[in-house]
MARDO-235218 format. One record per residue (C-alpha): residue in three letters; x, y, z. Coordinates in pm, whole numbers, always signed. Example, Ala and Ser with C-alpha at 12.3 -4.5 7.8 and 13.67 -1.06 7.14 Angstrom:
# residues 2
+--------+--------+--------+--------+
: residu :     xx :     yy :     zz :
+--------+--------+--------+--------+
:    Ala :  +1230 :   -450 :   +780 :
:    Ser :  +1367 :   -106 :   +714 :
+--------+--------+--------+--------+
***
This chain:
# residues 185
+--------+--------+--------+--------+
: residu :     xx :     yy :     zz :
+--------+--------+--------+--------+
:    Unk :  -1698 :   -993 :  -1189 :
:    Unk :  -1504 :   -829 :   -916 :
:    Unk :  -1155 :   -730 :  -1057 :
:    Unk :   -924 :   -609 :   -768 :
:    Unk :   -629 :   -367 :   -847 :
:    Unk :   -317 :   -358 :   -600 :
:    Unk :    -60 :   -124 :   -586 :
:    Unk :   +301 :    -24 :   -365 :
:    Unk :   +524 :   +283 :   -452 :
:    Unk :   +870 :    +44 :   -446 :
:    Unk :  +1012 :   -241 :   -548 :
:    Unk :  +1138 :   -347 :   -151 :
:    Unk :   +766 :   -330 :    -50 :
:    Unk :   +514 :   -620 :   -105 :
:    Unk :   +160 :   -619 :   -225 :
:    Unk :    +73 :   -942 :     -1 :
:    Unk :   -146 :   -726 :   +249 :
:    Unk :   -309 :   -586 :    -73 :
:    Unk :   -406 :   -899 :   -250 :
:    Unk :   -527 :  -1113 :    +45 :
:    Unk :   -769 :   -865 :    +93 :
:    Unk :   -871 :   -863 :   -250 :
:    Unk :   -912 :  -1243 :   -244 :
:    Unk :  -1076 :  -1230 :    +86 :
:    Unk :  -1344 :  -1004 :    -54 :
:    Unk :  -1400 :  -1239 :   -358 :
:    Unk :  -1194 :  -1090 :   -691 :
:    Unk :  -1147 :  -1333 :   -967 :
:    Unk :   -902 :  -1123 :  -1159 :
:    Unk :   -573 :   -897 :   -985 :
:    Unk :   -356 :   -630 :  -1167 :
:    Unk :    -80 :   -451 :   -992 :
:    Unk :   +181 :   -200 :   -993 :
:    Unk :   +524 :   -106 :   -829 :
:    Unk :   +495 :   +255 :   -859 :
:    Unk :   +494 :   +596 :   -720 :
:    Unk :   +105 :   +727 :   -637 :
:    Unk :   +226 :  +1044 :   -829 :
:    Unk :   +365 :   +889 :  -1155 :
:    Unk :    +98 :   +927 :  -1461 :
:    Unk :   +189 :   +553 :  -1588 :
:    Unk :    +29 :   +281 :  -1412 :
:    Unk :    +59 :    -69 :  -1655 :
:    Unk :   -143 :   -234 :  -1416 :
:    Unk :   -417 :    -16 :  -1368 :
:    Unk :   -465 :   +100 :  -1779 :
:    Unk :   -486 :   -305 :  -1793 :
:    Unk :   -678 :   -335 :  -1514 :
:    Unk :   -903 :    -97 :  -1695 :
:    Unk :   -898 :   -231 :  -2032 :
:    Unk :  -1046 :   -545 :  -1919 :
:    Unk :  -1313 :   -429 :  -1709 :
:    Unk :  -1674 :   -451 :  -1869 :
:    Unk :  -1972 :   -305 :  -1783 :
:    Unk :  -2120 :   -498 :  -1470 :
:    Unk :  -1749 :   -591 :  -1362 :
:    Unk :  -1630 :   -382 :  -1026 :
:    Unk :  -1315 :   -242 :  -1001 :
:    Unk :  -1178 :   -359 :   -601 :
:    Unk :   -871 :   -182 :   -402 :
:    Unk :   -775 :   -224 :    -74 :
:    Unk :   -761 :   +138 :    -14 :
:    Unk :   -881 :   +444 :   -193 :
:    Unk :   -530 :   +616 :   -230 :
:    Unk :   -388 :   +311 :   -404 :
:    Unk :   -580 :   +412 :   -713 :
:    Unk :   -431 :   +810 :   -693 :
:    Unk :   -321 :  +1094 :   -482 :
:    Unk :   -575 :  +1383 :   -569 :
:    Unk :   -944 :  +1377 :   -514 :
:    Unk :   -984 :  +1512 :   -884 :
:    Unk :   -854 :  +1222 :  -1002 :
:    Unk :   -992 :   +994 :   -791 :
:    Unk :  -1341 :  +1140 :   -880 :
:    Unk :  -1283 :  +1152 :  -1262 :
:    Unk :  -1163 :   +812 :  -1276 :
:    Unk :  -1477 :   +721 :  -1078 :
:    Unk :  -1675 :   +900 :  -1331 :
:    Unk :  -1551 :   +760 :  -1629 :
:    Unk :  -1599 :   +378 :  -1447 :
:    Unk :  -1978 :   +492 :  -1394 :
:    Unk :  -1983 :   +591 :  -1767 :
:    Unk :  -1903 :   +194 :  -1902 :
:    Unk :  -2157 :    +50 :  -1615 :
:    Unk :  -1855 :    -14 :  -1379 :
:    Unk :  -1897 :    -12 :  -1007 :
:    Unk :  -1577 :    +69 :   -776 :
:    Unk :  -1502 :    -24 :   -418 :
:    Unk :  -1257 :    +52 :   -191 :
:    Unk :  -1247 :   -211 :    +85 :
:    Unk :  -1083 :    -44 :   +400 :
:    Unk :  -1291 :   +295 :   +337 :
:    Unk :  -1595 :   +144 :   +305 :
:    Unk :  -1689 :   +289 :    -32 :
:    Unk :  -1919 :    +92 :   -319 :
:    Unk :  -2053 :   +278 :   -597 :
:    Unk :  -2304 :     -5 :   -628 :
:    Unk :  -2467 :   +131 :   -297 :
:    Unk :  -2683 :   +457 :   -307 :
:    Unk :  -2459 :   +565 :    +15 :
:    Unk :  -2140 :   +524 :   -185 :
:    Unk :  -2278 :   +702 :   -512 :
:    Unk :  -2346 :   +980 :   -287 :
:    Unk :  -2031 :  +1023 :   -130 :
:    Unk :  -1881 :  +1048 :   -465 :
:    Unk :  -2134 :  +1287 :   -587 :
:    Unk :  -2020 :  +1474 :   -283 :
:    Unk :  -1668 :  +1433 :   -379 :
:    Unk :  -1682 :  +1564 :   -742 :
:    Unk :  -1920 :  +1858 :   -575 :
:    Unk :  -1587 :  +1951 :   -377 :
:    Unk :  -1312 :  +1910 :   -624 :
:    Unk :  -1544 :  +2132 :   -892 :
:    Unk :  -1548 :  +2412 :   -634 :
:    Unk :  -1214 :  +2390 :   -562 :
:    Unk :  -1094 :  +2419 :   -933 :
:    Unk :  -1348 :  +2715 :   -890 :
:    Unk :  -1179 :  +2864 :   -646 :
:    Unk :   -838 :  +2848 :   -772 :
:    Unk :   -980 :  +2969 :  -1104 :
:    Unk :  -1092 :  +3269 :   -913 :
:    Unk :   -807 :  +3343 :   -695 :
:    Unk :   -575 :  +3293 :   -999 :
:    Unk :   -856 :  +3578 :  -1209 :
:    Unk :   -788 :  +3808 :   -911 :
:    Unk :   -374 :  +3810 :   -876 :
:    Unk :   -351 :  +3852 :  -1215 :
:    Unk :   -617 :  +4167 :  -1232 :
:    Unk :   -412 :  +4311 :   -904 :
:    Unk :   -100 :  +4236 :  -1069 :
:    Unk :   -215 :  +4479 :  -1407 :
:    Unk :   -335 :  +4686 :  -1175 :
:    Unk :    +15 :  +4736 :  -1074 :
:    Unk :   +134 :  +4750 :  -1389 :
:    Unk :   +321 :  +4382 :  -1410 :
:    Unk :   +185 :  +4206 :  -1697 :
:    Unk :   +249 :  +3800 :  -1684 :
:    Unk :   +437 :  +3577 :  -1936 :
:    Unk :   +718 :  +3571 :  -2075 :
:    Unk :   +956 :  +3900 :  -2147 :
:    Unk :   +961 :  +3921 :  -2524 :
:    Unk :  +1257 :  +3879 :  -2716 :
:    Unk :  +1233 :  +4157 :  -2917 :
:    Unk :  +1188 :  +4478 :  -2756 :
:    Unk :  +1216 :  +4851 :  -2912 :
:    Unk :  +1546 :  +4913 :  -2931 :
:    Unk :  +1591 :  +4522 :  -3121 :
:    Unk :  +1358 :  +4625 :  -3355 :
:    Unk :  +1596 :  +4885 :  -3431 :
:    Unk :  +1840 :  +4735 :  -3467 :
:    Unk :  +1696 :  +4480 :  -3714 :
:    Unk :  +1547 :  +4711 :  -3932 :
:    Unk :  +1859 :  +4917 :  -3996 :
:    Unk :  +2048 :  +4610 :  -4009 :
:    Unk :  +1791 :  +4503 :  -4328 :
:    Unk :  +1812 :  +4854 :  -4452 :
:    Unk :  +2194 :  +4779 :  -4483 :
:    Unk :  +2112 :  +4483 :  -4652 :
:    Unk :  +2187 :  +4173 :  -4410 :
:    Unk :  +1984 :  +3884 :  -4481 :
:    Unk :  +1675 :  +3772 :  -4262 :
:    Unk :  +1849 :  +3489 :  -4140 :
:    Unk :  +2168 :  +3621 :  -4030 :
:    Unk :  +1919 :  +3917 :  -3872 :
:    Unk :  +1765 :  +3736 :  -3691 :
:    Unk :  +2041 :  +3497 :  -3586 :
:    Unk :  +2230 :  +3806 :  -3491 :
:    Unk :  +2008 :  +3944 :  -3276 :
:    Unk :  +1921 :  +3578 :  -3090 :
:    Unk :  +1540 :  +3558 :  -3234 :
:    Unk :  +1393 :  +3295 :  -3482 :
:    Unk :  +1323 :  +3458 :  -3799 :
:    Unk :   +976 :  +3380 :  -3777 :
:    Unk :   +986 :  +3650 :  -3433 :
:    Unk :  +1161 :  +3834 :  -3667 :
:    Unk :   +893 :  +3871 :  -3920 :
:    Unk :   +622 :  +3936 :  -3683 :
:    Unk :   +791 :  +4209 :  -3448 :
:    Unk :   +833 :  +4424 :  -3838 :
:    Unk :   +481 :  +4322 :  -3926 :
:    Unk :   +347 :  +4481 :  -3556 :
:    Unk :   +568 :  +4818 :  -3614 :
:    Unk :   +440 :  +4832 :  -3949 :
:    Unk :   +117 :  +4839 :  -3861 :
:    Unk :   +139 :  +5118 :  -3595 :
+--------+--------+--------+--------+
***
């Protein structure tokens, strides 16, 4: 069964364009949205999905109506090939069903993998340069030396944890672990 999915980013524009071409190319069964590309919930789509079985082919009129990064185009792809679903993608001429289109997606997830490579690199480099340097990422902590100081003679005085730590803007559970890591040096 082809099942044809339809989507425009607002409410002023119309998916008539969209659906005639799903008719014209022979689907049985339409589910739409009327949102943004880059929003995570798509009704129409996680019901367009939900119905599909294996055998069925999921239909759009164009390839970014199902999302905006190849990543996600890829692993939705993937996860369609998984449950015996074909997808096609009628103005860009793409049909899983064909040994042409299965390639182009192989060739697709082959790209997005080595560009999550390649940002996983460049990202292990910065942050080596950046120790080099001496900058160390994250957050600043909340309790530095002369803090710690302070809360321990402010124990030693006998002030309770909780007003401690309150005191010195820290939960008492940072509180607890900052004495526990001068203790143990």
């Amino acid at each position: 069964m082809l099942v044809g999915y339809a989507r425009v980013s607002t409410e002023d524009q119309k998916l008539d364009l969209q659906v005639d071409a799903l008719k014209g190319a022979g689907c049985e069964k339409f589910f739409s949205d009327h949102v943004s590309g880059a929003s995570k919930l798509k009704p129409g789509l996680e019901e367009a999905l939900a119905y599909l079985r294996s055998g069925d082919t999921l239909v759009v009129w164009k390839l970014d109506r199902l999302g905006r990064t190849v990543k996600g185009l890829v692993d939705l792809v993937q996860s369609l090939e998984e449950k015996g679903i074909q997808f096609r993608s009628l103005t860009d001429g793409i049909d899983t069903s064909t040994t042409s289109g299965r390639f182009f997606f192989h060739v697709m997830a082959a790209l997005s993998e080595m560009e999550r490579e390649l940002v996983r690199e460049r990202t292990k480099a910065g942050l080596t340069a950046a120790r080099a340097r001496g900058r160390m990422g994250g957050r600043k902590p909340k309790m530095d030396a002369s803090r710690l100081k302070s809360a321990q003679h402010l124990l030693a005085s006998g002030m309770a944890p909780n007003e401690v730590a309150a005191n010195l803007g820290v939960s008492r559970a940072t509180l607890y672990r900052k004495l526990a890591e001068s203790a143990k040096k």
